[in-house]
PDB file of N, CA, C and O in Angstrom:
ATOM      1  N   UNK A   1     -13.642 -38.689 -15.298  1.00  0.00           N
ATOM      2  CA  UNK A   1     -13.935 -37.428 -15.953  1.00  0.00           C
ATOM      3  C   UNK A   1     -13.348 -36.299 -15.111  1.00  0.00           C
ATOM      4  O   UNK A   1     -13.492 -36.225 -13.891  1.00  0.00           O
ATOM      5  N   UNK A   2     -12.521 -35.228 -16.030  1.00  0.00           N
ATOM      6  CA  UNK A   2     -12.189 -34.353 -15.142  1.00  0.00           C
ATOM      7  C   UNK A   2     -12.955 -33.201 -14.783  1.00  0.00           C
ATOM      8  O   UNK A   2     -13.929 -33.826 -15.202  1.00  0.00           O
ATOM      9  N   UNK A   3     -13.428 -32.155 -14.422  1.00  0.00           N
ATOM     10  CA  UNK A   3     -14.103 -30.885 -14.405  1.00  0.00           C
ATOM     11  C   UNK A   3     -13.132 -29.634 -14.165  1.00  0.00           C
ATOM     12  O   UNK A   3     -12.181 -29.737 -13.391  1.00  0.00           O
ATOM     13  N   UNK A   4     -13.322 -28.818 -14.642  1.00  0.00           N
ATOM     14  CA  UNK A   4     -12.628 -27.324 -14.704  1.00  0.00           C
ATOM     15  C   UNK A   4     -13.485 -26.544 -13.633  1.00  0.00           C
ATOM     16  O   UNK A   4     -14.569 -25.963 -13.686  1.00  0.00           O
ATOM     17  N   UNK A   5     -12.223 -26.849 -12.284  1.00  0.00           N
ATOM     18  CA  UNK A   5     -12.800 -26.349 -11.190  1.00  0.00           C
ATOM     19  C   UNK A   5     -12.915 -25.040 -10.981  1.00  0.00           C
ATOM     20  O   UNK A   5     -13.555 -24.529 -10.062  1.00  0.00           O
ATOM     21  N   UNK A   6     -11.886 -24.089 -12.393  1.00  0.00           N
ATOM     22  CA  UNK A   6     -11.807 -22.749 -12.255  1.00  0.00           C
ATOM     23  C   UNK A   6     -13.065 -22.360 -12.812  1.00  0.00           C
ATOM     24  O   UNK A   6     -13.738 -21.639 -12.076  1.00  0.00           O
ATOM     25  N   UNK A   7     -13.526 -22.636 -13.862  1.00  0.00           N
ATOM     26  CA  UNK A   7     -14.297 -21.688 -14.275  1.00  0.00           C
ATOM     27  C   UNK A   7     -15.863 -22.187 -13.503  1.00  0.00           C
ATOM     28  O   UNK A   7     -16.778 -21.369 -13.597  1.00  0.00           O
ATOM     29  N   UNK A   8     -16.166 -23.612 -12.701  1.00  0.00           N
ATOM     30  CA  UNK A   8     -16.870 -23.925 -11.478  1.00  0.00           C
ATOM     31  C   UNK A   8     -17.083 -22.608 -10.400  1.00  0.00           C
ATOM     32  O   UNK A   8     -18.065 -21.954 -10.050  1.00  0.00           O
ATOM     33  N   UNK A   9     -15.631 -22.580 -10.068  1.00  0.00           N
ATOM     34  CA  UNK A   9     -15.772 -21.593  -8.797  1.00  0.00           C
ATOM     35  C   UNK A   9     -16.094 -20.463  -9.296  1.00  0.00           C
ATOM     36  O   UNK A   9     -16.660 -19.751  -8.466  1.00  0.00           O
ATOM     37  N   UNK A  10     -15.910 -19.762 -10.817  1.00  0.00           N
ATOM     38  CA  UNK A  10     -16.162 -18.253 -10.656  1.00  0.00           C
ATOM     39  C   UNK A  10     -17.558 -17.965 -11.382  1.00  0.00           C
ATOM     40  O   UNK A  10     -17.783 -16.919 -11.990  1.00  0.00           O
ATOM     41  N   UNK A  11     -18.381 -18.919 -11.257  1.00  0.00           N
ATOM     42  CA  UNK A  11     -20.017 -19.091 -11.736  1.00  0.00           C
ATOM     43  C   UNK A  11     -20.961 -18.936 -10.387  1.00  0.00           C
ATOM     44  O   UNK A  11     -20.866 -19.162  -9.180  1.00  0.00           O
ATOM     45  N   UNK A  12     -21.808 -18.478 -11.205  1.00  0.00           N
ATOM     46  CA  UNK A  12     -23.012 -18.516 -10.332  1.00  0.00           C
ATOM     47  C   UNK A  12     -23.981 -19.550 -10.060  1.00  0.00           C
ATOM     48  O   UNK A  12     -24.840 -19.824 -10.898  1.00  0.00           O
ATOM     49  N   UNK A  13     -23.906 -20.148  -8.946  1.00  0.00           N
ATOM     50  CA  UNK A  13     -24.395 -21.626  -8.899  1.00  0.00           C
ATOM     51  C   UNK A  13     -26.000 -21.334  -8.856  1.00  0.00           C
ATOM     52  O   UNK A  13     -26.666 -22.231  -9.373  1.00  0.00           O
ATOM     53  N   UNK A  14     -26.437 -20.677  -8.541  1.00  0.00           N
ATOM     54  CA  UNK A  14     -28.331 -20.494  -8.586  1.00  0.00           C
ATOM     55  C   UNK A  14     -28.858 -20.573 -10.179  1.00  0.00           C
ATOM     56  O   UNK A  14     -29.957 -21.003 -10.529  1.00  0.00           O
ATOM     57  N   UNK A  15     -27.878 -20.089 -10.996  1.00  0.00           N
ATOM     58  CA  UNK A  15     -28.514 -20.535 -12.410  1.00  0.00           C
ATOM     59  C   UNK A  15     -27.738 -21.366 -12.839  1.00  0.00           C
ATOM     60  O   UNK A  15     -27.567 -21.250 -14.053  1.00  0.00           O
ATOM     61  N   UNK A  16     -27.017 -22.407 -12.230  1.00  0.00           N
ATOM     62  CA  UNK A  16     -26.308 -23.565 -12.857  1.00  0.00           C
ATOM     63  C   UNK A  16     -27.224 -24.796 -13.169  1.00  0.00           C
ATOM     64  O   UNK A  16     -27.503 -25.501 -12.198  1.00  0.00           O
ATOM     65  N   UNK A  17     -27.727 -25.149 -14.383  1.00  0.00           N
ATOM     66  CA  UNK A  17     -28.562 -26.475 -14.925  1.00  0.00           C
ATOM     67  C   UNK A  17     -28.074 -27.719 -13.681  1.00  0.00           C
ATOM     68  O   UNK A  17     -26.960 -27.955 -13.214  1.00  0.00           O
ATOM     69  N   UNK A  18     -29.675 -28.476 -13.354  1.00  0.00           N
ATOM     70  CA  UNK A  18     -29.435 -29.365 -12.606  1.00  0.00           C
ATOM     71  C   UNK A  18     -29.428 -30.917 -13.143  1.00  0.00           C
ATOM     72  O   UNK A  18     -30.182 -31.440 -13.964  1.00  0.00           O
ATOM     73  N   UNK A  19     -28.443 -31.424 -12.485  1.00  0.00           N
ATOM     74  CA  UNK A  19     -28.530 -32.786 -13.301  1.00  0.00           C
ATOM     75  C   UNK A  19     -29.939 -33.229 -13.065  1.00  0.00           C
ATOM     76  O   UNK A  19     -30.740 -32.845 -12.212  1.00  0.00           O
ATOM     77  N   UNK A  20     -30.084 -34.283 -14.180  1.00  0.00           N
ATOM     78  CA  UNK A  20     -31.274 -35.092 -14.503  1.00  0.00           C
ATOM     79  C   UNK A  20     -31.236 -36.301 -13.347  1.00  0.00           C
ATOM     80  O   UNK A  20     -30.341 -37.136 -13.219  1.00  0.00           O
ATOM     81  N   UNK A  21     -32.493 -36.165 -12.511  1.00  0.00           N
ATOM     82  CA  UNK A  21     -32.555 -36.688 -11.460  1.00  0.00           C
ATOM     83  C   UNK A  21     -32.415 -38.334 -12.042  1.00  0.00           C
ATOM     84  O   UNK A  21     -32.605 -38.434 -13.254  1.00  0.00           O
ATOM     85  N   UNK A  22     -32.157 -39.404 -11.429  1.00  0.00           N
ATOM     86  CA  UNK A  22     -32.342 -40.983 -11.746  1.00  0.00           C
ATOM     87  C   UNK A  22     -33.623 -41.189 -12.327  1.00  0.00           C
ATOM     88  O   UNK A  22     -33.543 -41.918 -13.316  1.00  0.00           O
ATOM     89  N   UNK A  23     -34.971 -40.742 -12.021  1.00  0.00           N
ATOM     90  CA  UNK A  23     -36.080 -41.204 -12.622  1.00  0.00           C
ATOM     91  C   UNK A  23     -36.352 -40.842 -14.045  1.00  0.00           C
ATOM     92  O   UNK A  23     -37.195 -41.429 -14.722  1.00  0.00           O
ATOM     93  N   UNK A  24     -35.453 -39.646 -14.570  1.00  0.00           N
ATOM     94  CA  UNK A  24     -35.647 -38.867 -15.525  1.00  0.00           C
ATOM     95  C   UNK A  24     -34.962 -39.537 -16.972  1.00  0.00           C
ATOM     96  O   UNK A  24     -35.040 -38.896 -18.020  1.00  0.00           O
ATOM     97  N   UNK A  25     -34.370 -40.718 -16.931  1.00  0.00           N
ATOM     98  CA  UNK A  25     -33.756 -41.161 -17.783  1.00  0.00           C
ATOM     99  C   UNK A  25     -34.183 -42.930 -17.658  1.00  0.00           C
ATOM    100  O   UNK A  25     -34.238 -43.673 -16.678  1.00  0.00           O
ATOM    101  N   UNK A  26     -34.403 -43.133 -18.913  1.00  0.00           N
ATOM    102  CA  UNK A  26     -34.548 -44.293 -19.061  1.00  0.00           C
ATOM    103  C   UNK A  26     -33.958 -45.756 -19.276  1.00  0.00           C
ATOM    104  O   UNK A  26     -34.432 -46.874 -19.475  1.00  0.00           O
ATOM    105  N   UNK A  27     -32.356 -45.054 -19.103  1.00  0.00           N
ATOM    106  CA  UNK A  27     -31.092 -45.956 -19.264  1.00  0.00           C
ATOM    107  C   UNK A  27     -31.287 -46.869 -20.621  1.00  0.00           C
ATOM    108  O   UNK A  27     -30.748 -47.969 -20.744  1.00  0.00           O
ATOM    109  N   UNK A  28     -31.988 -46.368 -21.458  1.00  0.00           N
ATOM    110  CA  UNK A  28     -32.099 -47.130 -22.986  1.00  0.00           C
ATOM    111  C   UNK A  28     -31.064 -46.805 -23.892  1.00  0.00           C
ATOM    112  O   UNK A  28     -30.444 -47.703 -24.461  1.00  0.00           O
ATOM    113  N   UNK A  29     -30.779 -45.437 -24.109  1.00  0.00           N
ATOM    114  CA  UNK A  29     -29.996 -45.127 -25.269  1.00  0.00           C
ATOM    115  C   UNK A  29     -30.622 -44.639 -26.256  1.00  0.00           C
ATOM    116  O   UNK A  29     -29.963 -44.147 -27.172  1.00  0.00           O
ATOM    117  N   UNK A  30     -32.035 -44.655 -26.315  1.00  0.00           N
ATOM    118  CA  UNK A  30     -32.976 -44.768 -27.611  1.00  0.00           C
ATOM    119  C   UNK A  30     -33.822 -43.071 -27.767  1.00  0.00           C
ATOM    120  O   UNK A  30     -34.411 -42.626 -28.752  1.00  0.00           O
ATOM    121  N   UNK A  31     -33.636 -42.525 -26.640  1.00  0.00           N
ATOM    122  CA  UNK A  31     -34.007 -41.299 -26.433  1.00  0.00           C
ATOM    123  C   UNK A  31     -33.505 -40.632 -27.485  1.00  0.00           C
ATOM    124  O   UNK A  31     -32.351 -41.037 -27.622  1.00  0.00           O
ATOM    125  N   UNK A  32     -33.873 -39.441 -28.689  1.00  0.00           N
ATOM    126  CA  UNK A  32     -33.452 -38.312 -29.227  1.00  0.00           C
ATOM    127  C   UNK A  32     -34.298 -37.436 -28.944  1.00  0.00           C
ATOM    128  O   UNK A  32     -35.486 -37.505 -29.258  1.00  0.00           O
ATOM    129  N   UNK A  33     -33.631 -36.278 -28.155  1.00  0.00           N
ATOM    130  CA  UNK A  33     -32.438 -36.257 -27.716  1.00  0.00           C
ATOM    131  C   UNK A  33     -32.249 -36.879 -26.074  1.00  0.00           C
ATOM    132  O   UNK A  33     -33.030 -36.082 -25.554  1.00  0.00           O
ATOM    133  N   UNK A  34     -31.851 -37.581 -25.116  1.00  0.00           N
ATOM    134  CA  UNK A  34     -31.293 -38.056 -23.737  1.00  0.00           C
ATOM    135  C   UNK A  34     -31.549 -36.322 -23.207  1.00  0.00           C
ATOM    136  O   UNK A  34     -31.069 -35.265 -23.618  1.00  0.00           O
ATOM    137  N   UNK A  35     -32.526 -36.647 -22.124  1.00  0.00           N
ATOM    138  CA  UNK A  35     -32.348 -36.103 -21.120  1.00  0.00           C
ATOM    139  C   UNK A  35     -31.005 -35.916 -20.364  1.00  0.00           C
ATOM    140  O   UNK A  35     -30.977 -35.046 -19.493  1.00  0.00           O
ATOM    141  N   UNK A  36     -29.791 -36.713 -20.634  1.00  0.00           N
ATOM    142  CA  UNK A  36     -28.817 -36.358 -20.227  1.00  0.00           C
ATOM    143  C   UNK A  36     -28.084 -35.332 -21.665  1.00  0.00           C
ATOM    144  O   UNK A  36     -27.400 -34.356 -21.354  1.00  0.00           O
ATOM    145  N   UNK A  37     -28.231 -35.554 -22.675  1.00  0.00           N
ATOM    146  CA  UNK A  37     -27.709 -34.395 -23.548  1.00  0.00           C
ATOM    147  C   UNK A  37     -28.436 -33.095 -23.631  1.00  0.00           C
ATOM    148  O   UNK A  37     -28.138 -32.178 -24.396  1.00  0.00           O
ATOM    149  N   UNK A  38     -29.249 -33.099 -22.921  1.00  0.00           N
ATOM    150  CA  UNK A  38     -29.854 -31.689 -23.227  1.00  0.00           C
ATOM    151  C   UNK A  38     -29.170 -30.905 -22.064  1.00  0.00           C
ATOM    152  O   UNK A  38     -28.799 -29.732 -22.054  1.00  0.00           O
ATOM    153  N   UNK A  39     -29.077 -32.140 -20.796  1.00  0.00           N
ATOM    154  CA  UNK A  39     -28.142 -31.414 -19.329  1.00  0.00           C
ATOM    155  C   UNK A  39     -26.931 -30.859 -19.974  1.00  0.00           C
ATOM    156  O   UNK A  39     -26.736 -29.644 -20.002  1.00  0.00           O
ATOM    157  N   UNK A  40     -25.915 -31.925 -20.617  1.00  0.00           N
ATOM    158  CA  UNK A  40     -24.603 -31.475 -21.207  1.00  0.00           C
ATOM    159  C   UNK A  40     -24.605 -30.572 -21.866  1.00  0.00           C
ATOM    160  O   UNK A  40     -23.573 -29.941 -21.637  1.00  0.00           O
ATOM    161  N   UNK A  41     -25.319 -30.001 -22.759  1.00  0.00           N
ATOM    162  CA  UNK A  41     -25.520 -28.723 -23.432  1.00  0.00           C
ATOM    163  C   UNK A  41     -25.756 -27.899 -22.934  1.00  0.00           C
ATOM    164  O   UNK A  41     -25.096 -26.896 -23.205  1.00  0.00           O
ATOM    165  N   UNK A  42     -26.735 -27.806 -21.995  1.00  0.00           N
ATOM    166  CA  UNK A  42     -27.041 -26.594 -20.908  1.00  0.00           C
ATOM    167  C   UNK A  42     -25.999 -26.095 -19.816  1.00  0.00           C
ATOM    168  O   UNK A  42     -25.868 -25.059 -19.163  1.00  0.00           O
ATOM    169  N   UNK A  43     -25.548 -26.892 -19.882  1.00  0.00           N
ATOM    170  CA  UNK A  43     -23.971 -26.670 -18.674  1.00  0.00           C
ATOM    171  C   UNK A  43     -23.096 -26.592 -19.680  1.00  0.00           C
ATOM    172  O   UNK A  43     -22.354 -25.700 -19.267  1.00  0.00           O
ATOM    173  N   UNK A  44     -22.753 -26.860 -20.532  1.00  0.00           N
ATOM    174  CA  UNK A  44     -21.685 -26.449 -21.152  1.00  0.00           C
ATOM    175  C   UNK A  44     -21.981 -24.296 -21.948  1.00  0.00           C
ATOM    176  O   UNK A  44     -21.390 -23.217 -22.011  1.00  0.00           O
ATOM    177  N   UNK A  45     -23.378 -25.007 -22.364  1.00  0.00           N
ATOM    178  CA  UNK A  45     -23.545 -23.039 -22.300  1.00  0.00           C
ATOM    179  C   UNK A  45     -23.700 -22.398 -20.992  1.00  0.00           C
ATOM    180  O   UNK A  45     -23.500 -21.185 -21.046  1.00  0.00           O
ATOM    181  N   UNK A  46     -23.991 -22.845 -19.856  1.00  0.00           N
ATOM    182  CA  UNK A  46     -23.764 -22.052 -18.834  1.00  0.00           C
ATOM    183  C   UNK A  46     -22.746 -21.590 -18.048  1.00  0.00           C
ATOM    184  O   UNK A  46     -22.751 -20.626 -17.283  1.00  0.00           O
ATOM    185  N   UNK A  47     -21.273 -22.893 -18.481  1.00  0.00           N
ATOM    186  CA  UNK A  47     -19.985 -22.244 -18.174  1.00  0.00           C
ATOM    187  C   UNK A  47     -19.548 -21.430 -19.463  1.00  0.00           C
ATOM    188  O   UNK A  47     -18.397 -20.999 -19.389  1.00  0.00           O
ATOM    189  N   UNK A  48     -20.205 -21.145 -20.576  1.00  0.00           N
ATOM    190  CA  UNK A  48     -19.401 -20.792 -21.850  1.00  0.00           C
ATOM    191  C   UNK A  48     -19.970 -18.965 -21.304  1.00  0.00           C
ATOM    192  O   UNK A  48     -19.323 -17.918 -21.321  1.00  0.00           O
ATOM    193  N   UNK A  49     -21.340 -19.225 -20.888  1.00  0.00           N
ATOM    194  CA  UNK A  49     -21.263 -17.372 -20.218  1.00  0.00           C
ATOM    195  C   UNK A  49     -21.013 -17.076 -18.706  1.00  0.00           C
ATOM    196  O   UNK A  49     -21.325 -16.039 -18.121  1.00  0.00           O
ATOM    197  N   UNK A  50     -20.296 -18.346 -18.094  1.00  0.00           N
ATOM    198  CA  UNK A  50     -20.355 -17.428 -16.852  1.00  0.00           C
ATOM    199  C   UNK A  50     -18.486 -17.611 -16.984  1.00  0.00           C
ATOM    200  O   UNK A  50     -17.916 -16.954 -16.112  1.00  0.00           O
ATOM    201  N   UNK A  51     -17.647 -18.295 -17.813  1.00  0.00           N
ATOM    202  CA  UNK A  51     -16.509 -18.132 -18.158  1.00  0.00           C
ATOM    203  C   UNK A  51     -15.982 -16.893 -17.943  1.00  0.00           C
ATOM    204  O   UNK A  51     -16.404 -15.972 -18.642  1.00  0.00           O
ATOM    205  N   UNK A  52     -15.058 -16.658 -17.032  1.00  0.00           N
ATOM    206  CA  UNK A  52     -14.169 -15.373 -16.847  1.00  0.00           C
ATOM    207  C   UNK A  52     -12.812 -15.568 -17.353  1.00  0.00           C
ATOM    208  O   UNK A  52     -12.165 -16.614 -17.291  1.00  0.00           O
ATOM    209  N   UNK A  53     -12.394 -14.288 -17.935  1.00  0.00           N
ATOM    210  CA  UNK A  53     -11.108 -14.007 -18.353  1.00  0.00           C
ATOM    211  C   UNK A  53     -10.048 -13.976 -17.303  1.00  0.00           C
ATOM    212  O   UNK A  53     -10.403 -13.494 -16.228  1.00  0.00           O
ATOM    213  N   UNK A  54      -8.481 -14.509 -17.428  1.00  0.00           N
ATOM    214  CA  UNK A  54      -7.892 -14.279 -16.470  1.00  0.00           C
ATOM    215  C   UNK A  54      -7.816 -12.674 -16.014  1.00  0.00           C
ATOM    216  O   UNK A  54      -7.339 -12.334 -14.931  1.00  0.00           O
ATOM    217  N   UNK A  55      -8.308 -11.815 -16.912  1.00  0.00           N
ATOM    218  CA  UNK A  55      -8.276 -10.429 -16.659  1.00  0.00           C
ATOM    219  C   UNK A  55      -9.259  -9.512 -16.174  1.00  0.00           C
ATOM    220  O   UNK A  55      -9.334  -8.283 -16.171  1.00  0.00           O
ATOM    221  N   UNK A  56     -10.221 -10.725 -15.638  1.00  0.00           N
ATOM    222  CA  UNK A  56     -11.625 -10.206 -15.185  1.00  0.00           C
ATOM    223  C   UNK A  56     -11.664 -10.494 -13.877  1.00  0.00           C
ATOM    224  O   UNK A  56     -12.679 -10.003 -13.383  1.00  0.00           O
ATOM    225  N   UNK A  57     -10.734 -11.314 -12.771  1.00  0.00           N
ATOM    226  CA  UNK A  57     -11.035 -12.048 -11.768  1.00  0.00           C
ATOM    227  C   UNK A  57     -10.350 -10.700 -10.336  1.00  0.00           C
ATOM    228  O   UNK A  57     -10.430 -10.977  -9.140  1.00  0.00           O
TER     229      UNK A  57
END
């Protein structure tokens, strides 16, 4: 998996969603919704507002 180290570095890591610790998932599949999709959603809206323009940096 790759990650977009740019828009990483120009975020604010104190409100960046934390992954779902190992105990927090049940490795079933059967979860709606996975504690891991609610992470992916939350990080994906948290780079979608801390996203900078090349004209903002």
């Amino acid at each position: 998996m790759q990650t977009d180290n740019t828009i990483i570095a120009s975020t604010d890591q104190k409100d960046k969603p934390q992954r779902p610790s190992t105990d927090e998932c049940c490795g079933g599949g059967s979860c709606c919704p996975c504690v891991w999709d609610e992470y992916r959603e939350a990080l994906k809206t948290w780079r979608d507002k801390n996203a900078q323009s090349p004209t903002q940096k």
